[in-house]
N, C-alpha and C positions, 0 to 999 in steps of 0.2 A: 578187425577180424583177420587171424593170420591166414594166408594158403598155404597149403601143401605143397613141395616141390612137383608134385606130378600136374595139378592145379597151375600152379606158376612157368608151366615150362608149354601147357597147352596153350594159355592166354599169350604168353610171349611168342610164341611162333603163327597164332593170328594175329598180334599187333602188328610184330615186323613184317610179315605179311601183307598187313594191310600199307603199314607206311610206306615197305617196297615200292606197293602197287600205288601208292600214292605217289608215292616221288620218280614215277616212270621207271622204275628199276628193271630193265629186263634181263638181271645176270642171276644165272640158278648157282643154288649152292653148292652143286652136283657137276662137273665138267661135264661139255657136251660131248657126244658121240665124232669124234674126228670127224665125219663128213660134215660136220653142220659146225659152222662159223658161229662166234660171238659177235652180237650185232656191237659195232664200235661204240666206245663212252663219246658222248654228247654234253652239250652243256645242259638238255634239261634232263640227262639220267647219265649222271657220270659213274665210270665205273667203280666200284666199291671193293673192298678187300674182302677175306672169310673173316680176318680180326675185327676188320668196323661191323659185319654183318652179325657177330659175336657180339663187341660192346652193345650194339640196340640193341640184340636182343635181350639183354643180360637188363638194359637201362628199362625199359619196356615192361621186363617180368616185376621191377621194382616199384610200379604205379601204386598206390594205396599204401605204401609201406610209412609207419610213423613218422614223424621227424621227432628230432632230438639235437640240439644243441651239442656239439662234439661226436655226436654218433659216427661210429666208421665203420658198425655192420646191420644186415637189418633187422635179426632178433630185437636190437636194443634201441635200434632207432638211428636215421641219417640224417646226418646235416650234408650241405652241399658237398662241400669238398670229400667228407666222408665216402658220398655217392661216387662221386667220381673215382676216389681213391679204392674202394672197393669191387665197381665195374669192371678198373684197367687192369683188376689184377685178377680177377676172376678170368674175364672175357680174353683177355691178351698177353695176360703173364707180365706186364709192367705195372711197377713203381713208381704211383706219382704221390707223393706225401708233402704234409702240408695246408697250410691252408690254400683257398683259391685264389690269389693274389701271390703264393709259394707258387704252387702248379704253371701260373702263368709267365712267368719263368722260363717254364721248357716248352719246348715247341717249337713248330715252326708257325710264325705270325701267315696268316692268310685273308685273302678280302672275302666279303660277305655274299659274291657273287662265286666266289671259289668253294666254297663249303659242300661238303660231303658227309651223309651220317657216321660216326665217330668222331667226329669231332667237336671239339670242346668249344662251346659258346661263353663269354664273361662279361658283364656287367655292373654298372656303380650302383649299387643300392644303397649305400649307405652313404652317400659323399666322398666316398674312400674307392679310389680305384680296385679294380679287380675282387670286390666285397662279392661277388657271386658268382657262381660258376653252372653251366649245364653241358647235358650231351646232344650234339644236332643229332636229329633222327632222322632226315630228310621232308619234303615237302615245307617247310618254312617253319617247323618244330623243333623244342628241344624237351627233353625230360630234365627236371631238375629236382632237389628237395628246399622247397621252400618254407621258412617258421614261419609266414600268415596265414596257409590253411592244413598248418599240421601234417601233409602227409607228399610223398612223392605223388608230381604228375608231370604231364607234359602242356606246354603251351607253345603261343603264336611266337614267334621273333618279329614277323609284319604288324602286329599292331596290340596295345593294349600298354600296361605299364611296363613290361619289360622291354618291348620294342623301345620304346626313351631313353634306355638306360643301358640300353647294347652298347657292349665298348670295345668288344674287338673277339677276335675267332681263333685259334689255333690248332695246328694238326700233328698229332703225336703219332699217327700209326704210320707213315708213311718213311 
C-alpha cells in the first residue's frame, strides 16, 4: 500500500524524531535563541548537519516502500543503491550513481565508532565486496532496501546477518 506525501512526511518527522531521540541527538532544527548555547557534539550524540538531518528523514519516510531490482525511485520500486541514489538527491542535492560498490568509491572512508546519521553504511552480501549499501540513521541502525523481504526497512548494524557482513562506512556530506 502506497502513502500519501502528507502520510509520508508525518511518519518521517516521528521516525527521525524518534531516532534523534534515540541516538542522544539534542540539536534542533531551528537555531537557538542567541542567549542559549548548543550543548557541544559528544561521542554519544555527535553533532549532525540540516543535510544528514534531511537524508534520515528522507531514508526513514521510505520504510514500507517495494523493492525492485534496479529500481531508483519509489513509485517503481528500490533497490539499494537506487535508495541511496535517490535520498542524496532529494535530501541534499547530490549525485551518487551507480551501483553500491560504484558509490563507495566516493567518500570519505570513516571508522564504525565515527558514524553519524547520513551516512552511508556497506556490506558483502554477496561474496563481492561493497554488494550492499544503507543509510546510518543513528543509534546503531541503518535503513536499507533489501530483495529478501521485498520492501524498505531499517535494521541492527550490532547484531543479526548484516552486523557479519559490515564492511566499511563512509561519509559524503561532510
Amino acid at each position: 500500500m502506497r502513502r500519501g506525501p502528507s502520510t509520508l512526511l508525518a511518519s518521517a518527522g516521528l521516525a527521525v524524531g524518534a531516532a534523534l531521540t534515540l541516538s542522544a541527538c539534542s540539536m534542533l532544527a531551528s537555531s537557538p535563541p542567541a542567549a542559549v548555547e548548543r550543548p557541544a557534539a559528544t561521542e554519544e550524540a555527535p553533532e549532525i548537519s540540516s543535510k544528514a538531518q534531511d537524508v534520515v528523514v528522507f531514508a526513514l519516510g521510505l520504510v514500507e516502500t517495494g523493492y525492485r531490482f534496479g529500481g531508483k525511485n519509489p513509485d517503481a520500486g528500490l533497490d539499494c543503491s537506487g535508495m541511496v541514489s535517490y535520498v542524496f538527491d532529494k535530501a541534499a542535492n547530490m549525485k551518487l550513481f551507480g551501483s553500491a560498490a560504484d558509490i563507495a568509491r566516493k567518500g570519505r572512508r570513516i571508522d564504525m565508532a565515527s558514524l553519524k546519521p547520513g551516512d552511508l553504511v556497506f556490506f558483502n552480501t554477496r561474496h563481492k565486496p561493497y554488494s550492499h549499501v544503507g543509510i546510518y540513521i543513528g543509534d546503531g541502525r541503518f535503513v536499507h532496501a533489501p530483495s529478501s523481504a521485498g520492501k524498505v526497512r531499517a535494521e541492527s548494524l550490532k547484531s543479526g546477518w548484516f552486523a557479519a557482513r559490515f564492511e566499511e562506512a563512509r561519509s559524503y556530506l561532510e
